[in-house]
C-alpha positions as CSV (number, residue, x, y, z in Angstrom):
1,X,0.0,0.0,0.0
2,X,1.6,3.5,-0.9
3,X,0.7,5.6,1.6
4,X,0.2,9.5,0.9
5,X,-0.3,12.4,3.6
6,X,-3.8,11.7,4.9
7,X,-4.0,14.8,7.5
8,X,-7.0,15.9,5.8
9,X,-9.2,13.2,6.5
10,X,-7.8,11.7,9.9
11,X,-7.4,13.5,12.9
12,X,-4.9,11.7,16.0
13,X,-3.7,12.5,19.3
14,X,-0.9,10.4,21.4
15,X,0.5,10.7,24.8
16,X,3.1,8.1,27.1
17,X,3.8,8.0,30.6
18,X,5.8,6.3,33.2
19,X,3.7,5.4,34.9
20,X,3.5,5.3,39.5
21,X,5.7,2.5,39.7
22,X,9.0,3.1,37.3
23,X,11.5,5.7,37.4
24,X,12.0,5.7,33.6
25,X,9.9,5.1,30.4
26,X,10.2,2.2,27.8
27,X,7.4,3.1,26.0
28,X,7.7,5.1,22.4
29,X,5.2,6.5,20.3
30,X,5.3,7.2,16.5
31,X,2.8,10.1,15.3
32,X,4.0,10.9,11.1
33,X,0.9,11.9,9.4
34,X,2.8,12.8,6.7
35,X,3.7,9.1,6.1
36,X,0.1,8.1,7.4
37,X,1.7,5.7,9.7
38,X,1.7,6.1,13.6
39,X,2.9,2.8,16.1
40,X,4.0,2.3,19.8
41,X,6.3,0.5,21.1
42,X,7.1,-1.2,24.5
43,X,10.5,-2.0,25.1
44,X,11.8,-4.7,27.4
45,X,15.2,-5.4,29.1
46,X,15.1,-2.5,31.8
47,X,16.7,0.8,32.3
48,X,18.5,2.4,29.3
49,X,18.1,-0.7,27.4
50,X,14.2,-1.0,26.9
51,X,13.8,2.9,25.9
52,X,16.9,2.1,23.1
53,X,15.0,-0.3,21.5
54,X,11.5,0.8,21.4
55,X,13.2,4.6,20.2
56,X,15.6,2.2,17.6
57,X,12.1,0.3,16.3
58,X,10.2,3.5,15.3
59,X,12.9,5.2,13.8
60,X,13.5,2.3,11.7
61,X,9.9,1.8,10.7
62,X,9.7,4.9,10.3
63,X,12.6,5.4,7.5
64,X,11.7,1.9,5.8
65,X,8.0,3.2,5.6
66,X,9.5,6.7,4.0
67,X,11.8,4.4,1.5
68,X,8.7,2.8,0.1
69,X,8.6,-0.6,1.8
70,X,5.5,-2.1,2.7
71,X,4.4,-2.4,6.7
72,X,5.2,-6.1,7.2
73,X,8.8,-5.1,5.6
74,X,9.3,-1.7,7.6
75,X,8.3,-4.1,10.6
76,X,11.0,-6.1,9.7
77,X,13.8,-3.8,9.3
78,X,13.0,-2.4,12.7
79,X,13.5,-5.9,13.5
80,X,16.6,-5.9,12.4
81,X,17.5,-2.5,14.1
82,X,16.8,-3.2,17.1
83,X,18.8,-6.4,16.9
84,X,22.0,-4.7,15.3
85,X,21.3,-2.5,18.6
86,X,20.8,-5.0,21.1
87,X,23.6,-4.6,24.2
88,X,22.0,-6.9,26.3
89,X,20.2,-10.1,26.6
90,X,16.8,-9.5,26.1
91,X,16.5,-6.9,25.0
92,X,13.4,-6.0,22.1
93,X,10.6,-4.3,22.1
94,X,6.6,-5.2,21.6
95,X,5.4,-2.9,18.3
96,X,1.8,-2.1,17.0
97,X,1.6,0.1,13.9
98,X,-0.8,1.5,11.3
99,X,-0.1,2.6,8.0
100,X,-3.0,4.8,6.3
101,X,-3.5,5.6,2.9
102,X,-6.9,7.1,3.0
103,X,-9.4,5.7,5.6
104,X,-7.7,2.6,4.2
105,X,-5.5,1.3,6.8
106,X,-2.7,-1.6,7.7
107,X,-2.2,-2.9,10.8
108,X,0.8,-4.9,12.1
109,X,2.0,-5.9,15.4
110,X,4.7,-7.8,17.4
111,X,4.3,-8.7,21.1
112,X,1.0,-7.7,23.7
113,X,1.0,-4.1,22.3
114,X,-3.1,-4.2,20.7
115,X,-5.2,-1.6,18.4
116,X,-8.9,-1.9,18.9
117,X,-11.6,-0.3,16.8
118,X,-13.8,1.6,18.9
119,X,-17.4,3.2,18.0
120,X,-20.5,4.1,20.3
121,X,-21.9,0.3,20.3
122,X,-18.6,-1.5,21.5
123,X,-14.9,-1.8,21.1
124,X,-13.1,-4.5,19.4
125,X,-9.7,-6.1,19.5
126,X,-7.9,-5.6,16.0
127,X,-4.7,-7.2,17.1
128,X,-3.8,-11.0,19.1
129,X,-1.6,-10.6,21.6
130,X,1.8,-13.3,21.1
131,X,1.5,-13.9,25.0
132,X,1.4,-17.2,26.7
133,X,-1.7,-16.6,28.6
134,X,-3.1,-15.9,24.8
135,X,-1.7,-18.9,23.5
136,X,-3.3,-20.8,26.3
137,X,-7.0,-19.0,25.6
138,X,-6.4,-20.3,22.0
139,X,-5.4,-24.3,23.1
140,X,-9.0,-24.0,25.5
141,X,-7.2,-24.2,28.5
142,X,-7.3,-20.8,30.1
143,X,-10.5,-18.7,30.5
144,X,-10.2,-15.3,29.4
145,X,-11.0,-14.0,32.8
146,X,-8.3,-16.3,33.9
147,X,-5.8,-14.4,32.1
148,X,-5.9,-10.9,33.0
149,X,-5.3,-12.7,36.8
150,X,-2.1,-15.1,35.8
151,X,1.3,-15.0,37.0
152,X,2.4,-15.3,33.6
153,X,0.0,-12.7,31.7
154,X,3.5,-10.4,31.1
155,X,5.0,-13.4,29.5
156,X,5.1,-12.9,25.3
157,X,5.7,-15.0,22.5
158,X,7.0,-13.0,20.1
159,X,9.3,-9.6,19.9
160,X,11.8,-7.5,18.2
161,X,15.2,-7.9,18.6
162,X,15.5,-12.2,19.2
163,X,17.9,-13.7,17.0
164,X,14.9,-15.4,15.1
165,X,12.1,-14.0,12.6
166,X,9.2,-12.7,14.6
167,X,6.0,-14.0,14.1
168,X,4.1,-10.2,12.5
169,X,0.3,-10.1,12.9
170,X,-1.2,-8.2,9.8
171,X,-4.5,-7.5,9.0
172,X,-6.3,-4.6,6.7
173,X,-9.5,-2.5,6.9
174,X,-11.0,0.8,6.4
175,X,-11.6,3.2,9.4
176,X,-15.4,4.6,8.7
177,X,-16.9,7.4,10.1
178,X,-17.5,7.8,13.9
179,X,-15.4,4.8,14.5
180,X,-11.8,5.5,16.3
181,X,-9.0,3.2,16.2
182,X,-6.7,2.8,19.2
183,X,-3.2,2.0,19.5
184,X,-1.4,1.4,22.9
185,X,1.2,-0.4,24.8
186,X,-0.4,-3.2,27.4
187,X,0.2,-0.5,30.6
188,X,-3.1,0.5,29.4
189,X,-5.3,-2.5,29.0
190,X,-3.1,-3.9,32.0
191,X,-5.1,-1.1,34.0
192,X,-8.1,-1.2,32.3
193,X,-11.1,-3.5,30.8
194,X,-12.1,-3.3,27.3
195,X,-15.5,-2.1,28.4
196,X,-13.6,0.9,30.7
197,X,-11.4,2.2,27.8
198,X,-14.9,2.0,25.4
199,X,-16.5,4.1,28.3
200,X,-14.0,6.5,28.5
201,X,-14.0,6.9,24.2
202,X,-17.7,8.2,24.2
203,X,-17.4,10.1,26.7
204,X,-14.2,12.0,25.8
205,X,-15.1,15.1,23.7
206,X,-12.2,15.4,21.9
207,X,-9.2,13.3,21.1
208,X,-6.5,14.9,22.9
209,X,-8.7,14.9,26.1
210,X,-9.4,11.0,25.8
211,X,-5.4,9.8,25.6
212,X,-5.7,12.2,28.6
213,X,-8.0,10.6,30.3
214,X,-6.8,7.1,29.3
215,X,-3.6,7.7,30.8
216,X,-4.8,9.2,33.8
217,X,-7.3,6.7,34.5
218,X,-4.7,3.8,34.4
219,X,-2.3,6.3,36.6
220,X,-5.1,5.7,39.0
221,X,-5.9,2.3,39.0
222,X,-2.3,1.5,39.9
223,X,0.1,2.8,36.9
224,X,2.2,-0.3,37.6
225,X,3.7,-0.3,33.7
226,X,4.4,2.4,31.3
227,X,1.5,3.6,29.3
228,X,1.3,4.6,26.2
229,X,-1.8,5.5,23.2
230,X,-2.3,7.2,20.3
231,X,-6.3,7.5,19.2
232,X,-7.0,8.1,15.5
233,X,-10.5,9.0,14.1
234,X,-12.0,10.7,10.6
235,X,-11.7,14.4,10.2
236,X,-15.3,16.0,10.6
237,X,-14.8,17.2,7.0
238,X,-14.6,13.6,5.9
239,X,-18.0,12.4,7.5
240,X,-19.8,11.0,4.8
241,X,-22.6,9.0,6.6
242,X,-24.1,10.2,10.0
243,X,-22.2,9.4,13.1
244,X,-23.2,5.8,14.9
245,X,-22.9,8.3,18.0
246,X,-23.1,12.3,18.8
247,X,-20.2,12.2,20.9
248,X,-17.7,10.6,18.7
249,X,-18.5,13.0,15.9
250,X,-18.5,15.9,18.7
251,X,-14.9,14.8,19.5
252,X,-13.7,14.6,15.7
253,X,-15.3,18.4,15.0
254,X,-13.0,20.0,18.0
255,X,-9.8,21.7,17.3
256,X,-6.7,18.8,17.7
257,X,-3.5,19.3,19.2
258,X,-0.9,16.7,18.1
259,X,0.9,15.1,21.0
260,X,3.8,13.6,20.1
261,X,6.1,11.9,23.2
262,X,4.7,13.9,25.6
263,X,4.9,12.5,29.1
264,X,2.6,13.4,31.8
């Protein structure tokens, strides 16, 4: 998919934060809507390590994406990167991503870090997490509920940076009016249910004050992980069809501010 600058029919807001319970942040977000591509990533092997790679994975994507390479080969090369990188053992990074040309989108991810599609009736999972408590779900023998309660919920399958080819998830679809879709790292669905982060997403009024209130809300229920999101949802301009709900097309009609990296 050749992607072309898409800021007039999406609008997107992103923010990352610590957290309450770390003293440094291995999240990274990626907002280029000049590319149409945004992604976070959640990096893994601790202080100075974790915050290389997730910071080495988007800046790869992000210059294989510019070079013309389609998503599951940007998503490779920032593979590589972060391997070509890697100082310690264990180090890598989770990565979700979306490339845009249009309302036409990719998706690809690595790792626990999801994207949902979110409207006024309900949210939905885009991406499968490569976790073992997933992997269990899938063999029947773990309950959902189950999961979100295991010892071994943190564990994943898959990442950047391992010697071997990772496993990408890749799927494609069109964003449509009044929907958004939601990018973030797993401090935020760590924090929160599906139904909580859907609740929050009507009620939010615009886009920068839902990642706002994402982030806050997962401060609050513990902030035990970094947290990162990035929300994207069709310009008002581009609203073809009524709005499936007043306040999603209320939030996509206020003024945006883009928030690139900011931590609260």
């Amino acid at each position: 998919m050749a992607p072309h600058p898409p800021s007039h029919v999406l609008d997107s807001a992103g923010l990352t934060s610590p957290g309450r319970k770390r003293d440094h942040n291995e999240d990274a977000l990626l907002c280029c809507p000049a590319l149409g591509l945004w992604a976070v990533a959640d990096g893994m092997g601790g202080h100075q390590f974790g915050e290389v790679a997730s910071a080495v994975a988007l800046a790869a994507l992000q210059q294989a994406v510019a070079a013309g390479n389609d998503l599951r080969s940007a998503v490779q090369a920032a593979n590589h990167a972060v391997r070509t990188a890697a100082a310690l053992p264990g180090m890598g990074t989770t990565i979700v991503t979306v490339l845009f040309d249009g309302t036409e989108f990719e998706l690809a991810w690595v790792g626990d870090s999801r994207a949902y599609r979110v409207n006024s009736a309900g949210i939905l999972p885009l991406s499968r997490d490569h976790s073992w408590v997933q992997a269990m779900i899938d063999a029947g023998e773990m309950r959902p509920d189950e999961a979100t309660r295991h010892g071994w919920r943190n564990v994943i399958l898959q990442c950047l940076g391992r010697d071997e080819a990772p496993e990408i998830g890749l799927l494609t679809g069109t964003l449509q009016p009044g929907e958004l879709l939601l990018l973030c790292s797993d401090g935020l669905n760590g924090e929160l249910t599906d139904d909580e982060i859907h609740r929050l997403c009507v009620e939010a009024d615009t886009l920068e004050q839902l990642v706002e209130r994402l982030v806050a809300e997962a401060n609050t229920r513990g902030g035990r992980d970094n947290i990162t999101c990035i929300v994207l949802g069709r310009s008002l301009t581009d609203q073809v069809t009524p709005s499936l709900g007043q306040r999603v097309l209320h939030m996509l009609s206020k003024p945006l501010k883009s928030l690139v990296g900011r931590a609260s």
